[in-house]
KOLDO-733957 format. One record per residue (C-alpha): residue in three letters; x, y, z; residue number from 1. Coordinates in pm, 1 decimal. Example, Ala and Ser with C-alpha at 12.3 -4.5 7.8 and 13.67 -1.06 7.14 Angstrom:
REM residues 2
REC  residuo        c1        c2        c3  num
REC      ALA    1230.0    -450.0     780.0    1
REC      SER    1367.0    -106.0     714.0    2
END
This chain:
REM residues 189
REC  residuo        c1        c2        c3  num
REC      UNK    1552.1     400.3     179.3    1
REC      UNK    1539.4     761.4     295.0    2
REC      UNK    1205.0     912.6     286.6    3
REC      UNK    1264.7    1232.3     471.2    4
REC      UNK    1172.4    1437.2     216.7    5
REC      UNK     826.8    1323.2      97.4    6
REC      UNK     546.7    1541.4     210.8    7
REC      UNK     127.0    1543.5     200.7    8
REC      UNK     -33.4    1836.4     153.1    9
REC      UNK    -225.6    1873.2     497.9   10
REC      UNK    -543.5    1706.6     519.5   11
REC      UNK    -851.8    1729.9     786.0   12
REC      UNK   -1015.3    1391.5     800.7   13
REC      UNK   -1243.2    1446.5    1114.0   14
REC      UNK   -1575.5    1520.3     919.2   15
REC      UNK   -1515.9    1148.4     700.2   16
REC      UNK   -1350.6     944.4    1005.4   17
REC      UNK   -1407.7    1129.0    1293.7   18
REC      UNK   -1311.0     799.9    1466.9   19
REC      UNK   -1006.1     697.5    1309.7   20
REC      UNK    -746.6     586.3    1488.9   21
REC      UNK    -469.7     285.1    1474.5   22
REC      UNK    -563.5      -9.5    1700.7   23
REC      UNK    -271.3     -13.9    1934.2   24
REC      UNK    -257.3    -314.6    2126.1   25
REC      UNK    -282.4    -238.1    2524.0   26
REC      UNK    -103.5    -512.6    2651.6   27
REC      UNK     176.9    -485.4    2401.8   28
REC      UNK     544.9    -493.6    2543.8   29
REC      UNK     734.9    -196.8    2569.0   30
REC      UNK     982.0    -168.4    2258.8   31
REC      UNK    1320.6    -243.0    2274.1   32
REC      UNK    1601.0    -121.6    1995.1   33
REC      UNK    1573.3     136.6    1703.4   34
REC      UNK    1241.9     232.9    1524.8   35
REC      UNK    1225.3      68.3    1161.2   36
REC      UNK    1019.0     221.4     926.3   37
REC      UNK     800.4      14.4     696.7   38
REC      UNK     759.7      52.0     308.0   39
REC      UNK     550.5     -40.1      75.3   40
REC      UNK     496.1    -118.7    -293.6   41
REC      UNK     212.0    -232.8    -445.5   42
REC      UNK      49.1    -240.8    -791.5   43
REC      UNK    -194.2    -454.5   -1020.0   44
REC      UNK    -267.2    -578.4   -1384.4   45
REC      UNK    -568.9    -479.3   -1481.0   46
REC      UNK    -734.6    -753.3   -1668.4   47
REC      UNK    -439.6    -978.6   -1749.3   48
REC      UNK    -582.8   -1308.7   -1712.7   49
REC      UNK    -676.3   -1382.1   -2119.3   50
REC      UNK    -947.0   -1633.1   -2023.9   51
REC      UNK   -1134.7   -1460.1   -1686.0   52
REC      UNK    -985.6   -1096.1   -1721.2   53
REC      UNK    -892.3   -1099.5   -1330.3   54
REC      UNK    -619.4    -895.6   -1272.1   55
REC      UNK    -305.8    -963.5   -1011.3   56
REC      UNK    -239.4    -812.9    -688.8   57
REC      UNK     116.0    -772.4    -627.3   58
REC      UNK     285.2    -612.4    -327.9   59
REC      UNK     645.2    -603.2    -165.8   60
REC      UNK     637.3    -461.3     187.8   61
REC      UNK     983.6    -345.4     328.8   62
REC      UNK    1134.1    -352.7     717.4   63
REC      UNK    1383.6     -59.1     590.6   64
REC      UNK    1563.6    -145.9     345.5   65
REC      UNK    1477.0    -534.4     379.3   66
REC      UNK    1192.3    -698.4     206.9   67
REC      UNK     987.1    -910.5     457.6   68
REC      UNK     630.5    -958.0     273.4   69
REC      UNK     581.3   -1012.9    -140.9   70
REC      UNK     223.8   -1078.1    -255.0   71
REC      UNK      92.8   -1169.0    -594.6   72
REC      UNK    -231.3   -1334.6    -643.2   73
REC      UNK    -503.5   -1278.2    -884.7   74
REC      UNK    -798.0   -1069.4    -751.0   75
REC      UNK   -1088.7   -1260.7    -662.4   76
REC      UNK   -1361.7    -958.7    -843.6   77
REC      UNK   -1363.5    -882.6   -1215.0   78
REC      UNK   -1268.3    -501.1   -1199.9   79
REC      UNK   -1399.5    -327.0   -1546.4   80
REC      UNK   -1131.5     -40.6   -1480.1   81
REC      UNK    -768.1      -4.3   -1401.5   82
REC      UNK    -886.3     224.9   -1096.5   83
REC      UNK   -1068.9     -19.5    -907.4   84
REC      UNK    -804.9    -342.0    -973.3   85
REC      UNK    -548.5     -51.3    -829.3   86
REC      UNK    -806.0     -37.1    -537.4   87
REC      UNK    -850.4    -357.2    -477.5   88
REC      UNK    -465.5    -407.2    -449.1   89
REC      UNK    -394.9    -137.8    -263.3   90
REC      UNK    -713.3    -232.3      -0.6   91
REC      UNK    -530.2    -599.2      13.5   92
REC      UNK    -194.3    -434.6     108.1   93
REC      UNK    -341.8    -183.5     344.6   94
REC      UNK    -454.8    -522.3     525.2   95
REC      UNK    -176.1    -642.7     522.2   96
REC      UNK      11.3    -355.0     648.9   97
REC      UNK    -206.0    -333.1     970.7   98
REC      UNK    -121.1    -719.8    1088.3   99
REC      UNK     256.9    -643.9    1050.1  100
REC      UNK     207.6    -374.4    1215.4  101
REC      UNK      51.4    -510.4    1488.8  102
REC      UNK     232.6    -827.2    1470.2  103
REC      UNK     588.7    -612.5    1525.0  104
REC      UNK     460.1    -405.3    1788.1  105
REC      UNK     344.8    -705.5    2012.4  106
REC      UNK     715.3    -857.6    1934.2  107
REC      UNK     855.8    -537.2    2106.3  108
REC      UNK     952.8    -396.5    1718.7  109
REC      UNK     899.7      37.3    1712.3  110
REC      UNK     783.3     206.8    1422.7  111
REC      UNK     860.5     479.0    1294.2  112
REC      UNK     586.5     696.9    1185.8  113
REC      UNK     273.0     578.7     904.4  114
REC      UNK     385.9     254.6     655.7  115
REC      UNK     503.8     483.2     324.7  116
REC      UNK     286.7     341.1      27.3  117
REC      UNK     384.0     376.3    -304.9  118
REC      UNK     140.0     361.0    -590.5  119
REC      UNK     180.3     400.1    -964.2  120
REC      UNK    -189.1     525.4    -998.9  121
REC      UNK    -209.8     861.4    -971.4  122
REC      UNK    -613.8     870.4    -949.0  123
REC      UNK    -615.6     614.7    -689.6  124
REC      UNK    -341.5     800.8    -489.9  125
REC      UNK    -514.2    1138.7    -578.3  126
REC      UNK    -871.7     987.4    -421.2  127
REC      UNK    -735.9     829.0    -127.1  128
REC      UNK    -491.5    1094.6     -10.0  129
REC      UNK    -740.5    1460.3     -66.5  130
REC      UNK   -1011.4    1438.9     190.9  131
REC      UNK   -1266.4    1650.0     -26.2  132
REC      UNK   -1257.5    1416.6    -335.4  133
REC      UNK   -1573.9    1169.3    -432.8  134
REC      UNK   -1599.4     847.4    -499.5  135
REC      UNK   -1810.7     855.5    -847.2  136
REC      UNK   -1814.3     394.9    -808.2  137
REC      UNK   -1985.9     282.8    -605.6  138
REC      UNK   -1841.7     -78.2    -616.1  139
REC      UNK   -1474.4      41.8    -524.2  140
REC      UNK   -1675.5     227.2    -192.3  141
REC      UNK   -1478.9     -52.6      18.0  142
REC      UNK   -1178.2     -69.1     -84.7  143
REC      UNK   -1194.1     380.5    -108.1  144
REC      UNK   -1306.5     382.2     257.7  145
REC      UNK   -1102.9     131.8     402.0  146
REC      UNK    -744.5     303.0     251.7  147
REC      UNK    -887.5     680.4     349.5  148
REC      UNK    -968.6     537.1     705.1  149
REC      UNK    -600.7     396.5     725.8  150
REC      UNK    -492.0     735.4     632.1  151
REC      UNK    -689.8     928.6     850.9  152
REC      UNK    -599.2     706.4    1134.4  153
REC      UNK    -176.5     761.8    1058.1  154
REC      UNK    -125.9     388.4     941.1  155
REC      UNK     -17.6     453.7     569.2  156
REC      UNK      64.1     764.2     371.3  157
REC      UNK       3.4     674.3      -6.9  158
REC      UNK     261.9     847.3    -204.7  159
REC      UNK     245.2     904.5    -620.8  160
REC      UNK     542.0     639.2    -746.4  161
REC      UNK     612.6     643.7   -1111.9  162
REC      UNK     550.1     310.0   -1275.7  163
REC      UNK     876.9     272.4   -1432.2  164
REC      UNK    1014.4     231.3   -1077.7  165
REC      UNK     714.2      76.3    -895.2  166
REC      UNK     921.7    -224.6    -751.8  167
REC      UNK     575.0    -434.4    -754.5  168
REC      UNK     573.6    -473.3   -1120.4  169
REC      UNK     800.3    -804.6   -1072.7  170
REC      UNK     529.4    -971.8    -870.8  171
REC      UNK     228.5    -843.9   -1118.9  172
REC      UNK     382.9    -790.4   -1519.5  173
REC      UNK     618.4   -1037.1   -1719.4  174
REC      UNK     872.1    -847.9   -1749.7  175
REC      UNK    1212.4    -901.1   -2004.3  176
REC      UNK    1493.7   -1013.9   -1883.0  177
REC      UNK    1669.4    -686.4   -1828.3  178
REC      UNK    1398.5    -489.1   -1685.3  179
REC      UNK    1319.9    -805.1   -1444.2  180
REC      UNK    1698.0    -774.3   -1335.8  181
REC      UNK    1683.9    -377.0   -1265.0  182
REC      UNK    1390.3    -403.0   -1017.1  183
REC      UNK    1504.3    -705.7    -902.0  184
REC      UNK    1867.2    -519.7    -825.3  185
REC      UNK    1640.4    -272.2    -669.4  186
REC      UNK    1497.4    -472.7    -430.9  187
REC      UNK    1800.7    -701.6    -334.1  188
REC      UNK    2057.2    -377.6    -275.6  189
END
């Protein structure tokens, strides 16, 4: 997966997270062999359980071009909007992101650059990524601050991915047959 070309607007986080930086472990052992960058798709279903309305958390993080880490799990809140189940999943794989992160870098693994995140929400990328936007909910404040924090500190850049090729779909929607084969081809080539 080549991602040289994407690009963020540049952003000034300082007045929001004037202390936000990427916990680098001190005592971690000096790298060894190529960078690998790390990739990430991640998505939800808002509402899709008929009987409690939870929606699913699904996300496929990528060493490269390998997949290492799949998630899908039903979200433990009730979300009344597709924004905040998008939140939710994209605070879970922001998590997530940080212990591999952490977890390669004490195994002597570089990395190269911020973990690329790829969303199918454009109002959840377009609130996370722009430093001046508000957050008009105040239940998705946790989920909003922890992803903008991540940003600001250089863990993730969230990127705009459209839905017809967000590779997390597999892990959240039933899909048919042929559309579960193209992502899966995706993801296996």
């Amino acid at each position: 997966m080549d991602f040289s070309d994407l690009t963020l607007p540049p952003a000034n986080w300082i007045d929001q997270y004037p202390d936000a930086v990427e916990e680098i472990p001190r005592n971690m052992p000096k790298a060894l062999g190529e960078s690998v960058q790390m990739t990430c798709f991640v998505d939800a279903d808002h509402a899709s359980n008929v009987v409690t309305r939870r929606s699913i958390t699904g996300y496929i993080i990528f060493l490269n071009k390998t997949p290492v880490v799949w998630h899908s799990k039903r979200q433990n809140c009730i979300e009344t909007s597709t924004y905040g189940s998008e939140f939710v999943a994209l605070r879970a794989a922001t998590e997530k992101i940080i212990a591999l992160r952490y977890k390669l870098r004490m195994m002597g693994v570089a990395l190269d650059g911020p973990t690329n995140v790829f969303c199918d929400n454009e109002g959840v990328v377009l609130s996370s990524t722009i430093p001046g936007s508000l957050l008009k909910k105040k239940h998705n404040a946790i989920s909003y601050h922890k992803v903008r924090e991540c940003i600001a500190a250089g863990v993730i850049a969230v990127y705009h991915h459209p839905g017809r090729w967000n590779l997390s779909d597999i892990l959240t929607k039933i899909l048919g047959g042929p559309r579960h084969r193209e992502l899966t081809d995706c993801i296996l080539h």
